[in-house]
C-alpha positions in Angstrom: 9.2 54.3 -7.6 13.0 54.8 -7.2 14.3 57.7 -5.6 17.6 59.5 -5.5 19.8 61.4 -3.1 20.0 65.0 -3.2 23.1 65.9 -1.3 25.0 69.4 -0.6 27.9 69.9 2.1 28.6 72.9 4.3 32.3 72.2 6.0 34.1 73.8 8.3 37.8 74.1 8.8 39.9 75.5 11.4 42.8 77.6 10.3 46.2 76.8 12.0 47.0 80.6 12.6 48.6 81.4 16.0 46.3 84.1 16.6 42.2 84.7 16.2 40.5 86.1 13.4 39.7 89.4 15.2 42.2 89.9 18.3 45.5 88.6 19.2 44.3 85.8 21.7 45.8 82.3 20.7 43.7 80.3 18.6 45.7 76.7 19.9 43.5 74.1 21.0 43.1 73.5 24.6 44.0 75.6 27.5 42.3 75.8 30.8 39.3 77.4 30.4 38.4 80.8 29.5 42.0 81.7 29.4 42.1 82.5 25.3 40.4 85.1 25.7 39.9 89.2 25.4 37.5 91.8 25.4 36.9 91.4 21.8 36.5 87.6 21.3 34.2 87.7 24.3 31.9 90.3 23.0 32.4 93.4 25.3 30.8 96.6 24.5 33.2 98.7 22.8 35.8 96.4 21.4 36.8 96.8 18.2 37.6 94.2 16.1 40.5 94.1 13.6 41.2 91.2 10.6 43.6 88.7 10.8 45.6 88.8 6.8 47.0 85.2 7.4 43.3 83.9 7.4 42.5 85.6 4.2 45.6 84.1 3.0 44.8 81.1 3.8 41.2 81.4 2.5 42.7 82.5 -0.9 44.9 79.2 -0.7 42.3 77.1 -0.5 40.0 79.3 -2.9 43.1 79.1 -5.6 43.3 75.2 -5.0 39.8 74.4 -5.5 39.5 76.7 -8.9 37.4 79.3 -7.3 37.5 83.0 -8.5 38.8 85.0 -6.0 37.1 88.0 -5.3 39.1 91.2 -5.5 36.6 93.0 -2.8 35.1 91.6 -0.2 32.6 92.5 2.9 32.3 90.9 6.5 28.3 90.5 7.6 27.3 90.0 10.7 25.0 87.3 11.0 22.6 87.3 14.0 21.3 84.5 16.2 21.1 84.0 20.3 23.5 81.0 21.6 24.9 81.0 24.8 28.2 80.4 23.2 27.9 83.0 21.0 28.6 86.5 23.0 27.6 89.1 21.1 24.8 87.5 19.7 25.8 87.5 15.8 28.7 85.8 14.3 31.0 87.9 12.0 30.7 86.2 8.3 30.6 86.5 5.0 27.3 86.3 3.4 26.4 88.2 -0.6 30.3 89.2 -1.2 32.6 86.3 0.0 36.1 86.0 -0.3 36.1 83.7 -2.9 33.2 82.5 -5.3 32.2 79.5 -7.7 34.6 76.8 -7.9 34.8 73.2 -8.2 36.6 69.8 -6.6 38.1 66.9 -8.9 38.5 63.8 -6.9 38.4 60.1 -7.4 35.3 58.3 -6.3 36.2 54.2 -6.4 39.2 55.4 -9.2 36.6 57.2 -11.4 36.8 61.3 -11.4 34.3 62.9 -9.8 33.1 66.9 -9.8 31.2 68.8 -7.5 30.5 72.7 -7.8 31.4 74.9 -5.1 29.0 77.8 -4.4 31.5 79.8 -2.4 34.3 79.7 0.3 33.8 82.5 2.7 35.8 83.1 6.5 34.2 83.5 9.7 34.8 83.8 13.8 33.4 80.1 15.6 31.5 80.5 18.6 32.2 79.1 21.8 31.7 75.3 23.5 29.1 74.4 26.0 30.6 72.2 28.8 27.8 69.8 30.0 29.9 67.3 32.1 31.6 69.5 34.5 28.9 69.8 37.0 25.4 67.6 37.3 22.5 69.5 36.1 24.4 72.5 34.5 26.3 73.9 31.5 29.2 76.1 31.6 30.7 78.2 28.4 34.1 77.7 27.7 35.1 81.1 25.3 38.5 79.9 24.3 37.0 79.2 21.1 35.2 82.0 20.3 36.8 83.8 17.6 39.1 80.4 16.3 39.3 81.4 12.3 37.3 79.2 10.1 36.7 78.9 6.7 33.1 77.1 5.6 33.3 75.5 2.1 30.0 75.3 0.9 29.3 73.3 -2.3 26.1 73.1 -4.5 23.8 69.9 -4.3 26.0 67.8 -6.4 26.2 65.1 -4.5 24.2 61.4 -5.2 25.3 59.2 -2.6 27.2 59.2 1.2 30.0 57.3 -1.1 30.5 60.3 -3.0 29.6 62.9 0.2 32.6 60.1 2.3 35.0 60.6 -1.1 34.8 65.0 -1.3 35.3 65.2 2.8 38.5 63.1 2.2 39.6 64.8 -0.4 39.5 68.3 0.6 40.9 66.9 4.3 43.8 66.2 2.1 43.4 69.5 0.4 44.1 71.6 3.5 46.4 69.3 4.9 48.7 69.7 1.1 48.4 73.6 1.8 49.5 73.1 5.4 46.4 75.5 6.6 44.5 73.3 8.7 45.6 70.9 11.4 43.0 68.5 10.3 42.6 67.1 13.6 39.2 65.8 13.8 39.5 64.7 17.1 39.6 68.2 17.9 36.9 69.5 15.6 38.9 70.9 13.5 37.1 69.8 10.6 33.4 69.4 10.9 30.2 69.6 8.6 26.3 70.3 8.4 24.9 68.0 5.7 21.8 69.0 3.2 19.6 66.2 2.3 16.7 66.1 0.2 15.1 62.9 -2.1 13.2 62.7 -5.4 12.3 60.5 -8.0 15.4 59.0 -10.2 15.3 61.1 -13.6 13.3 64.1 -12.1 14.8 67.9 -12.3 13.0 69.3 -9.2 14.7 69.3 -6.2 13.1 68.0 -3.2 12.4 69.3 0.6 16.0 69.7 2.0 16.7 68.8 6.0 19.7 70.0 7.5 22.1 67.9 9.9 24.6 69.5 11.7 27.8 69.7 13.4 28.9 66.0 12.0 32.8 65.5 13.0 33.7 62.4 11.6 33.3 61.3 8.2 31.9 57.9 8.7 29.8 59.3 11.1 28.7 61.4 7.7 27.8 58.2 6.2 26.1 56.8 8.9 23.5 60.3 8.9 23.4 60.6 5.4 22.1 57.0 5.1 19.9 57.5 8.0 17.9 60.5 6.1 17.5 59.5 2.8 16.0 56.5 4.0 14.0 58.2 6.7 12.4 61.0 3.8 11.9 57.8 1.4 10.1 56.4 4.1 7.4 59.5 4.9 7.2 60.2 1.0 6.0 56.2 0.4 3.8 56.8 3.6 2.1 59.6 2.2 3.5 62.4 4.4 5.6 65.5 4.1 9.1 66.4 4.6 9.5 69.3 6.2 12.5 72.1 5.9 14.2 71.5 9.2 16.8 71.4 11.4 17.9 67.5 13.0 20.7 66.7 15.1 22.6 63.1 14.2 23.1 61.2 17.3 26.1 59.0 16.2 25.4 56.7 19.2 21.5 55.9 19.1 22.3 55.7 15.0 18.9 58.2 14.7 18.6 62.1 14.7 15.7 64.5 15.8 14.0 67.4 15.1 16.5 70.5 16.6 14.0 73.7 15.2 12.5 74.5 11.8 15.2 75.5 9.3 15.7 79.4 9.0 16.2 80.8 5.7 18.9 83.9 5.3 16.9 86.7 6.1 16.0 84.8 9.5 19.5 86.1 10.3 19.2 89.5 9.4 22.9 89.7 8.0 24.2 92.9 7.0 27.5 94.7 6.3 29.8 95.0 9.8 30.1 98.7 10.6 33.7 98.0 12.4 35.2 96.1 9.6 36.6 97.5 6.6 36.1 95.7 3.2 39.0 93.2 2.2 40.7 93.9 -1.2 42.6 91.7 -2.7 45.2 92.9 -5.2 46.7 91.0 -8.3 49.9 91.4 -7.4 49.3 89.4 -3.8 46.8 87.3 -5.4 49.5 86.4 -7.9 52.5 85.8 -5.3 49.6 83.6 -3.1 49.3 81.0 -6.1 52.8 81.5 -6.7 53.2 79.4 -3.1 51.0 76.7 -3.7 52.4 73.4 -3.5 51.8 70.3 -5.6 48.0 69.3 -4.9 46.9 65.9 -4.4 45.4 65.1 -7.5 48.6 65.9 -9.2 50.5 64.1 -6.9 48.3 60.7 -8.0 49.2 61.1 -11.6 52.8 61.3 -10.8 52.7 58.6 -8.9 51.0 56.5 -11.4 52.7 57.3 -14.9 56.1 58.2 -13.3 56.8 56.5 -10.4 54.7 53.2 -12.0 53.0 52.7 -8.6 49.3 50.6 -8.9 46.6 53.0 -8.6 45.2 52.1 -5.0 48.8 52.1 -4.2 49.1 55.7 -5.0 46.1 57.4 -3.6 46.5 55.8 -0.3 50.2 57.0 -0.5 48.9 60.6 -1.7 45.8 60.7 0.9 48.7 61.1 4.0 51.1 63.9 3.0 53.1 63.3 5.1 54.1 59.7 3.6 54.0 60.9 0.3 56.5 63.5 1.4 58.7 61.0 2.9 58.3 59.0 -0.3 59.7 61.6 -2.8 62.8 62.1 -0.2 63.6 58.5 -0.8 63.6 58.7 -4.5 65.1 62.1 -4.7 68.1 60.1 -2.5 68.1 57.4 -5.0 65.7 54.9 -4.2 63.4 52.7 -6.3 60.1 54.1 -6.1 58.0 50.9 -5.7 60.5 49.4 -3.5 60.1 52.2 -1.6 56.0 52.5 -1.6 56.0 48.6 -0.5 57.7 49.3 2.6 55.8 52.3 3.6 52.3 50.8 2.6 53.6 47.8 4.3 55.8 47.4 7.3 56.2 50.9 7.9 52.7 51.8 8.1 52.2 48.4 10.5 54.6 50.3 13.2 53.2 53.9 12.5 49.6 51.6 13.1 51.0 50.0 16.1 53.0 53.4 17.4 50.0 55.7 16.9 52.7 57.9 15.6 53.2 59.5 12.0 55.7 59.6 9.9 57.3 62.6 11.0 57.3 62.1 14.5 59.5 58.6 14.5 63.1 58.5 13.6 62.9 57.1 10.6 64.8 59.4 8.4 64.2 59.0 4.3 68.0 58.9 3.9 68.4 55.8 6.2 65.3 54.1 5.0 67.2 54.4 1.9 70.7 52.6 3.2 68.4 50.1 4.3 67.3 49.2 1.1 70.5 49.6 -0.6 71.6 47.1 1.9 69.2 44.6 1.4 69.5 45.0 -2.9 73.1 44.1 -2.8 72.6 41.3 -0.5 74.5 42.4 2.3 71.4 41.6 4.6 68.3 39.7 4.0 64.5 41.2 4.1 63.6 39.4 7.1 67.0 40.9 8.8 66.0 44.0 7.0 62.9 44.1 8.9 64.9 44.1 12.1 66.8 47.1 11.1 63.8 49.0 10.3 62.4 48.6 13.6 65.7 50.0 15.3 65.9 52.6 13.2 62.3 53.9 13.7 62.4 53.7 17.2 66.3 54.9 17.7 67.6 56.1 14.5 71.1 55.5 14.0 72.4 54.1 10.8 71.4 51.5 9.2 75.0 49.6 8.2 76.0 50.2 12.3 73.1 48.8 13.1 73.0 45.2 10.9 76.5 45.1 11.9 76.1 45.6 15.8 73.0 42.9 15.5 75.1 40.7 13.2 73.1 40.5 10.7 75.1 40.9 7.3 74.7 37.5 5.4 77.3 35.1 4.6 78.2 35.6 0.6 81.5 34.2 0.5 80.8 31.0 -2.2 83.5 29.3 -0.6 82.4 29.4 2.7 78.7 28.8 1.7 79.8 25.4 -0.5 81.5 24.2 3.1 77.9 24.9 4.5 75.9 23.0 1.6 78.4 20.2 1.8 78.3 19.5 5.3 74.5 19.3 5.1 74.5 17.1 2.2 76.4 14.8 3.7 74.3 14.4 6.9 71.1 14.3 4.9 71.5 11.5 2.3 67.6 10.5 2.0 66.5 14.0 1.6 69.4 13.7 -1.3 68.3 10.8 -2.8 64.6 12.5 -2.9 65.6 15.0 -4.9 67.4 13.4 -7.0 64.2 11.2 -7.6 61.8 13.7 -8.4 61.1 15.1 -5.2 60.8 19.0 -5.3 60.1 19.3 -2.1 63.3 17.8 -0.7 65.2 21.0 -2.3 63.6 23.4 0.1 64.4 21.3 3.1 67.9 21.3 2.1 67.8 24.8 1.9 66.3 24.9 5.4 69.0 22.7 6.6 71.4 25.0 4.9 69.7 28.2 6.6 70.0 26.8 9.9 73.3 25.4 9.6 74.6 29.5 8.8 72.2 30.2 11.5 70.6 32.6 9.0 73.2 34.7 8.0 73.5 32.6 4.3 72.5 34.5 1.6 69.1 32.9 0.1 70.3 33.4 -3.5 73.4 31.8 -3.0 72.7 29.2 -1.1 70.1 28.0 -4.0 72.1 28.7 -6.9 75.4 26.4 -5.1 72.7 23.7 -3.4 71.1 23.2 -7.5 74.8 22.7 -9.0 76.2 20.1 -6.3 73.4 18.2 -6.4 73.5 17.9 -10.2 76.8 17.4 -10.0 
């Protein structure tokens, strides 16, 4: 029997707000420990929280861009568990009125269009990290994160395959990082997920057992877990065993997870309203100046890229998946500059030094209008590519501009046709045989000559000219 993947995704972004969801303690990454923090975020008796409005902002941003609808009132729930990390013992949430409601994410799985439900967006406070390393044989609490705004995206079990889970992270990554509310710095957790897998038999309607695997933070390491289970619950069903609603943790290292406890269900967290937190209400009139502010989204940007800019399809998304880049690439053309010239460079060398740099875009000195000059430069033949090459890498380590710059390296090519026929001359006559091959049949003579020609201008020759003059004295 042939079975199929039941998959649903629970993520969790970090909002880039200065300040927590419920006090005004930074919500930056880092610090020295236990220095972000209050009497609220920490959970002392008697402190009061009070709402953040840029995270609902942000929420509504993301709820706008991923066609949910919005709702106009909403309530904050406590939901209770014991953690160590979690002070007061429940987690302010969202749980039967969230913020915003059913939507749904386009987005391209191998160039075909994919669409997966959303079941809700809702915002909520994180909880705090567990230190293990600091001391042998102990844990410490760090609090700083406590109270860090998030927003979980929770989507319905749409998903058939760790292709289509890897495609949908990637795409809303890009999604928060176009709305410029999320950092997206995995390295630093700010985006994580728990992933819901079940199995059952390819054309059945019934959904299977789900297990739970949490806190994943990269999204091969997604793959890699999602891969893991399906096989593992194919496996026990062929075996003639169960699988049981529970809780596993992936271990990304030992490529395995384990049983963590047995899965609660909502009422195992007793949510209920929050009795110090008003109900959000949304109006029209700041709903409608919130969607005002959305920018282009990615998907959009792909299409323009494809049927206005021409660029190949894998081209585009790639150039669309970094923001950044794609940002940098409209500058160029808005200056002037042809769009897949442009896109070459950045797929290509560009990317190779940002690769080699560890740096992005925006943090070189690579500006769009110099990047630009460059290429003007190299179009009308006042430097070559190679030497254009050169120029690139001076000008996105340094900056500067890009004529000063071929001109202090002396690197504008030799045009002149009068001075180039005095080159081609001088290397026809000291290369008779290579001549004479050409002139019998030999195509491969032509290129040496052109080599010869090269090296005698010690590079600074331009190509073009040098072939079209080389071809009409040898004919002649």
């Amino acid at each position: 029997m042939k079975y199929e993947a039941v998959i649903g995704l629970e993520v969790h972004a970090e909002l880039s707000t200065k300040s927590k969801i419920f006090c005004s303690c930074s919500a930056s990454f880092g610090g020295d420990i236990n220095t972000h923090v209050c009497p609220v975020c920490s959970g002392m008796p008697g402190s009061l929280p009070v709402l953040n409005q840029k995270v609902v902002e942000y929420a509504v941003k993301m709820g706008l861009a991923t066609n949910c609808d919005i709702n106009r009132v909403s309530v904050s729930a406590r939901k209770n568990y014991f953690y160590p990390d979690l002070p007061k013992a429940y987690q302010i949430s969202q749980f039967d009125r969230p913020l915003c409601g059913a939507g749904r994410v386009d987005f391209l799985v191998n160039g075909e269009k994919r669409s997966v439900r959303l079941t809700r967006i809702h915002i909520e406070e994180d909880a705090g990290k567990l230190v293990h390393d600091a001391l042998p044989d102990e844990s410490l609490i760090d609090f700083n994160r406590c109270g860090v705004p998030l927003i979980e995206i929770v989507t319905e079990p749409d998903i058939r395959s760790s292709a289509e889970a890897k495609s949908f992270l990637e795409y809303t990554k890009t999604t928060l990082s176009y709305l410029d509310i999320c950092d997206c710095k995995m390295q630093e957790g700010s985006i994580r997920c728990d992933v819901n897998v079940s199995v059952r038999p390819e054309g059945s309607t019934e959904f299977g057992t789900r297990v739970e695997m949490k806190n994943i933070n990269t999204f091969s390491g997604a793959v890699r877990a999602i891969d893991y289970e399906v096989n593992r619950q194919i496996e026990l069903i062929m075996e003639g065993g169960t699988v049981e609603q529970e809780t596993r943790r992936w271990d990304d290292i030992k490529l395995q997870n384990y049983t963590l406890r047995t899965k609660e269900d909502a009422h195992d967290y007793r949510y209920f309203p929050d009795p110090d937190l008003v109900p959000i209400e949304v109006s029209d009139d700041w709903l409608a100046s919130i969607e005002k502010s959305l920018p282009e989204l990615p998907l959009a940007r792909l299409a323009r890229y494809i049927d206005g800019y021409m660029i190949p399809a894998k081209d585009a998304e790639l150039l669309v998946s970094n923001k950044s880049r794609s940002d940098f690439l409209d500058e160029c053309v808005a200056k002037g500059a042809d769009a897949k010239t442009a896109a070459n460079w950045l797929l290509g060398d560009i990317a190779k030094l940002l690769n080699d740099s560890g740096k992005e875009i925006d943090g070189t000195k690579l500006s769009p209008s110099q990047l630009c000059r460059l290429l003007s430069l190299i179009d009308q033949g006042v430097i070559s590519g190679s030497a254009g090459k050169r120029v690139l890498g001076v000008l996105f380590e340094e900056g500067g501009d890009a004529e000063e710059i071929t001109k202090k390296l002396g690197l504008i090519q030799l045009s002149d046709e009068d001075a180039v026929r005095g080159i081609i001359k001088e290397v026809i006559s000291q290369n008779e045989k290579s001549v004479s091959d050409y002139k019998g049949g030999k195509q491969a003579a032509f290129g040496f000559l052109v080599g010869q020609c090269m090296k005698a201008s010690k590079g600074k020759a331009n190509p073009s000219v040098v072939n079209r003059l080389l071809k009409e004295m040898l004919e002649a």
